[in-house]
C-alpha positions in Angstrom: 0.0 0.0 0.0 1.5 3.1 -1.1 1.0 6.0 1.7 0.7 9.6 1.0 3.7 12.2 2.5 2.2 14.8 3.4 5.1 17.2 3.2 6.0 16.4 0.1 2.5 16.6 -1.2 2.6 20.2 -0.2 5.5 21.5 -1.5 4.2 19.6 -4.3 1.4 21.5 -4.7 2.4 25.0 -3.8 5.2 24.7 -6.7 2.1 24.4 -9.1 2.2 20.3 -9.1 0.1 17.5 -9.0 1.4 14.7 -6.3 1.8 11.3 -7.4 1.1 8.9 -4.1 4.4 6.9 -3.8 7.8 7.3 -4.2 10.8 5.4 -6.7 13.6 5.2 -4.5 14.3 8.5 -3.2 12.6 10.4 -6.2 9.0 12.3 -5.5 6.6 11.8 -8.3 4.6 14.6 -9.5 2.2 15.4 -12.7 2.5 18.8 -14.6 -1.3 19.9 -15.0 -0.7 21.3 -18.4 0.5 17.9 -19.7 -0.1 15.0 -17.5 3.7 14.3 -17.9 5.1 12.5 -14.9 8.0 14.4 -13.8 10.0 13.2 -10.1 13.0 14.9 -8.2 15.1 13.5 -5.5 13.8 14.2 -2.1 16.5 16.4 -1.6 16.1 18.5 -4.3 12.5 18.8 -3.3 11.3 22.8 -3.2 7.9 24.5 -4.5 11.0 26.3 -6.7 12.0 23.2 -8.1 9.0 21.9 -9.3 8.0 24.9 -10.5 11.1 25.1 -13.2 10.8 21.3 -13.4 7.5 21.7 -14.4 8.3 24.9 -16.7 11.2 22.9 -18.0 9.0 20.0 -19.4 6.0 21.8 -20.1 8.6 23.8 -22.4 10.0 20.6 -24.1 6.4 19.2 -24.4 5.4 22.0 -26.5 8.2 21.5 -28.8 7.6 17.8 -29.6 4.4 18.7 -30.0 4.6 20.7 -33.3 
């Protein structure tokens, strides 16, 4: 059973994310809402900032494929 962290589900969320319940290894899965991509980032790295421009970053390269 995969359990929810709550602290990472709110830094999550204020850096404009959608939390992914469950963890690979020590990387935090998140969803961008534009795209539905599944992006993660190691714990450690793990800051509203971060996902934001992980999230930008993706978003960004999505839009490229996409032409």
């Amino acid at each position: 059973m995969k359990v929810t962290n709550e602290r990472h589900k709110r830094i999550v969320e204020a850096g404009g994310g959608i939390y992914v319940v469950g963890m690979m290894g020590d990387l935090v899965l998140f969803n961008s809402p534009t795209t539905g991509s599944t992006l993660a980032l190691p714990g450690s790295l793990l800051s509203a900032e971060s996902v934001r421009a992980h999230i930008a970053e993706s978003d960004a390269l999505f839009a490229k494929v996409s032409k």
